[in-house]
N, C-alpha and C positions, 0 to 999 in steps of 0.2 A: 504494500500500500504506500504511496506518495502520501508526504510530509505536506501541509498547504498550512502557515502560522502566520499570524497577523505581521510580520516582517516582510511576506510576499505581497501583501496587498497594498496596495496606495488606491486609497481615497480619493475625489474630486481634483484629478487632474487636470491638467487644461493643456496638453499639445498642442501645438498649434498644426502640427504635420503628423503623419503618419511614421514616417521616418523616426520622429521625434517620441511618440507612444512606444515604439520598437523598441529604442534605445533605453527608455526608462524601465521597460518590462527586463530587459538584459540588467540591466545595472541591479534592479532588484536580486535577480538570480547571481550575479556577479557579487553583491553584497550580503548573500547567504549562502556563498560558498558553493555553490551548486554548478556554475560554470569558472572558466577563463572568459578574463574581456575581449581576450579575442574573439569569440565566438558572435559577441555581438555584430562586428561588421557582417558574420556571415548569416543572422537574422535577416539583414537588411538587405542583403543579396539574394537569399530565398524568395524576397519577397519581387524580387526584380525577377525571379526565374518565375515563378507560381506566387497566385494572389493565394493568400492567406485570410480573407476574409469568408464567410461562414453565410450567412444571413441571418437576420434579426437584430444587429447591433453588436455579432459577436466575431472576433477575428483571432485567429489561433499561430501568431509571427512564430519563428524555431528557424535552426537554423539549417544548414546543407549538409546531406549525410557525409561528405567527404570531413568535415571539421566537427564529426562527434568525439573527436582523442579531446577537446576542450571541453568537452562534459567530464566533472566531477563526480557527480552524483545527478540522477535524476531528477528533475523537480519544476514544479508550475509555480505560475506567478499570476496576480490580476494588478489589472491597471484599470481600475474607473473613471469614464469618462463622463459624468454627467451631460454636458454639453455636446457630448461627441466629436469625433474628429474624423473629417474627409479619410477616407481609406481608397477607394475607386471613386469616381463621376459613380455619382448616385448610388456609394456608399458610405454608410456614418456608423461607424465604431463609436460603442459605447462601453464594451468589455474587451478588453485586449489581455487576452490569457495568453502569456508568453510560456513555451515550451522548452526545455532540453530535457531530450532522452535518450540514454543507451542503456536502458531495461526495461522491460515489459509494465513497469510501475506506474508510470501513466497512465495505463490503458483504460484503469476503471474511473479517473476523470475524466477520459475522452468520453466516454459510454455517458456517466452522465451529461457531461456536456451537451451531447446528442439528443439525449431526451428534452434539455432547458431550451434547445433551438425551435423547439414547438410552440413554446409556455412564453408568448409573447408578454402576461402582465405580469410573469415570474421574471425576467430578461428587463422591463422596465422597475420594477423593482428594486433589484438588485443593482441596475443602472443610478439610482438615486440614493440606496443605504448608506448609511454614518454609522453601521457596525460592521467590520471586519468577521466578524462571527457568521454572518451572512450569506456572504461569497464562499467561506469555507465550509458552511455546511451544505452548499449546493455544491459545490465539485467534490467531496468528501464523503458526505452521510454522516457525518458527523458534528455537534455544536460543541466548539472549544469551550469551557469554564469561562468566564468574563475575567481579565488579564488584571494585574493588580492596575492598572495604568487606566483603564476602564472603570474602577472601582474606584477610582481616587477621582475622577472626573465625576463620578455619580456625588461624592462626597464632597468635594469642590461646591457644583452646581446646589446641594443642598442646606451648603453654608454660607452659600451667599441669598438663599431664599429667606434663613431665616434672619441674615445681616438684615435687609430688606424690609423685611415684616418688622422686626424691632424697631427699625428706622421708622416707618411711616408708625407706628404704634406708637414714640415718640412723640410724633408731630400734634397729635389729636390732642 
């Protein structure tokens, strides 16, 4: 089973190019160990040989079977795009699930992936969420525990409600 942990995902990106989505799905993978940077340029060349885009908002970039010796380790990645970003004339990525594999490990994210290209208001959904927990329970089957980092933001948010409420309790 493939590893998917809230250091693969990024949130409410804003690419301005396709190119540009590519590269930050690599860097992801590049910064969890998963590939060499090299492998990126040849993300970007894959995609120059074969479009990589899917339909419904979802495009699947990886790189060229001759440069899998720069895979590390297996592993996926997501790049949310709210806004979306031009991929082809009349396509707009909104998931850009970056690939490197040289094991079979994948495969059960591709399968579900396959079935979420159906589940257009699952696909918009996910296009829009502010949890990481999300994404990776739709390409996994699985919902991670909520991250200390998560939990500290719920605690944040509820410290500053009751700052709030005293303040205007105050004012009366």
């Amino acid at each position: 089973m493939i590893t998917l942990n809230e250091r693969l995902i990024r949130l409410q990106a804003r690419p301005a190019t396709k190119q540009e989505a590519i590269r930050q799905a690599g860097q992801l993978l590049v910064d969890n160990g998963n590939i060499e940077a090299g492998y990126i340029p040849s993300m970007l060349n894959r995609e120059k040989v074969n479009n990589t885009y899917l339909k419904n908002g979802i495009a699947i970039p990886h790189g060229m079977p001759q440069d899998s010796h720069l895979i590390k380790q297996t592993g996926i990645c997501v790049v949310q795009v709210p806004k979306g970003v031009t991929w082809n004339p009349g396509e707009t990525a909104t998931l850009v699930v970056g690939l490197a594999a040289n094991s079979p490990d994948h495969l059960d994210a591709l399968r579900r992936l396959t079935r979420l290209l159906s589940d257009q208001e699952q696909i918009a959904l996910l296009s829009q969420t502010t949890d990481p927990r999300d994404l990776i329970e739709a390409l996994t089957g699985e919902r991670p525990a909520a991250t200390l980092s998560f939990v500290r933001s719920i605690v944040l948010w509820g410290q500053n409600l009751v700052k709030k409420w005293r303040g205007h309790d105050m004012d009366t």
